[in-house]
C-alpha positions as CSV (number, residue, x, y, z in Angstrom):
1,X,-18.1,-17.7,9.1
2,X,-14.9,-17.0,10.6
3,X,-13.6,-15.6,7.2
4,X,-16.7,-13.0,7.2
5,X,-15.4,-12.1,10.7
6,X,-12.4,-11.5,9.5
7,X,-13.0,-9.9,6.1
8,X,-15.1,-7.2,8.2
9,X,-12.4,-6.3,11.0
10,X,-9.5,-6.1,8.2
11,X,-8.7,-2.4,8.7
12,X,-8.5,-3.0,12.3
13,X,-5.3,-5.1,11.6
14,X,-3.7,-2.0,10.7
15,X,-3.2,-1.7,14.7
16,X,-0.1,-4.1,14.6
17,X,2.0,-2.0,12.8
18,X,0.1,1.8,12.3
19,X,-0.6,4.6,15.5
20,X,-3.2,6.3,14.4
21,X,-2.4,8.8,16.8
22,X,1.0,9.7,14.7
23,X,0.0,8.9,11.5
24,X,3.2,6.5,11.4
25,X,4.2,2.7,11.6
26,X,5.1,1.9,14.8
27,X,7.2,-1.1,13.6
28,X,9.8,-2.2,10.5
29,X,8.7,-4.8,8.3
30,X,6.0,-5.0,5.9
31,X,2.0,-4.8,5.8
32,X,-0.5,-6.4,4.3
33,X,-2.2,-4.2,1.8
34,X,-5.5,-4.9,2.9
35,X,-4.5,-3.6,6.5
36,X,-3.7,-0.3,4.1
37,X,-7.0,0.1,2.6
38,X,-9.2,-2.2,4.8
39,X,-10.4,-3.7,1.7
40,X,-9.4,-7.2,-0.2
41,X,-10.5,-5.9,-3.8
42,X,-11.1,-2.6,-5.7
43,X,-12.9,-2.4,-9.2
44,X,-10.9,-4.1,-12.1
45,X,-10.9,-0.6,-13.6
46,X,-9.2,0.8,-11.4
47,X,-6.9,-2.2,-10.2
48,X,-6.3,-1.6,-15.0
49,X,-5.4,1.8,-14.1
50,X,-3.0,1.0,-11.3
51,X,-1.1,-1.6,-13.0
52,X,-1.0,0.4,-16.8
53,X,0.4,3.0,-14.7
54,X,3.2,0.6,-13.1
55,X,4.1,-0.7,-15.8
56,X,4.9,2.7,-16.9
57,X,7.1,3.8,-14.2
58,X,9.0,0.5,-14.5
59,X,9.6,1.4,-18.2
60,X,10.3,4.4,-17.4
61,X,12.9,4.1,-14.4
62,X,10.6,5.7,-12.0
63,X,10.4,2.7,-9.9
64,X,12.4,-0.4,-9.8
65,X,11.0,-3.5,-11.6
66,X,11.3,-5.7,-8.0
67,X,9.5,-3.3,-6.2
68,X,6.1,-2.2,-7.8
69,X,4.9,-0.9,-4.4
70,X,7.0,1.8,-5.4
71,X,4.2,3.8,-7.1
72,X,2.6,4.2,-3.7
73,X,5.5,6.7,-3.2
74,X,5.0,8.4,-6.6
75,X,1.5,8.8,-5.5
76,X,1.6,10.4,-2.3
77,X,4.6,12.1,-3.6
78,X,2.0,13.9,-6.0
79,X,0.0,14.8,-3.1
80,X,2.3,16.4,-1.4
81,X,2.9,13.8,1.6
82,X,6.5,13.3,3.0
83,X,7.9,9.9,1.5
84,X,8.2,7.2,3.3
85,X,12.3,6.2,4.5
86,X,14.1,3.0,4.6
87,X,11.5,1.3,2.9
88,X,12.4,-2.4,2.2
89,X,10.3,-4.4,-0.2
90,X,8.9,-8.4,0.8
């Protein structure tokens, strides 16, 4: 029960490192992911998708090997959002 509790609330967890207000992290370190997208899972087609494309920028030199998060940049990089700076992988 406490788990379902949990698993409902996760994108409120997102408060203790992201102002909404700002749009920024209020805080160094690193987030969960679920805190990012206030979900545990996605559709294996699209978590296929995600990692095919990766794997791609590893091979390609776009991202470094250690840090696959990377292609989070690339992304909102595509749309036109500011980077992110001094990002530090776990």
């Amino acid at each position: 029960m406490i788990l379902a509790v949990f698993e409902r609330h996760l994108g409120e967890l997102a408060e203790g490192w992201f102002d909404a207000a700002s749009g920024e992290a209020h805080r160094g370190g690193t987030a969960p992911l679920e805190t990012v997208f206030g979900v545990r899972e996605i559709p294996v087609e699209t978590a296929a998708a995600v990692r095919a494309t990766t794997e791609r920028l590893v091979e390609g030199g776009t991202i470094p090997v250690k840090e696959p998060w990377r292609v989070l940049e690339v992304l909102l990089s595509c749309c036109g959002a500011a980077a992110p700076t001094g990002g530090k992988g776990a």
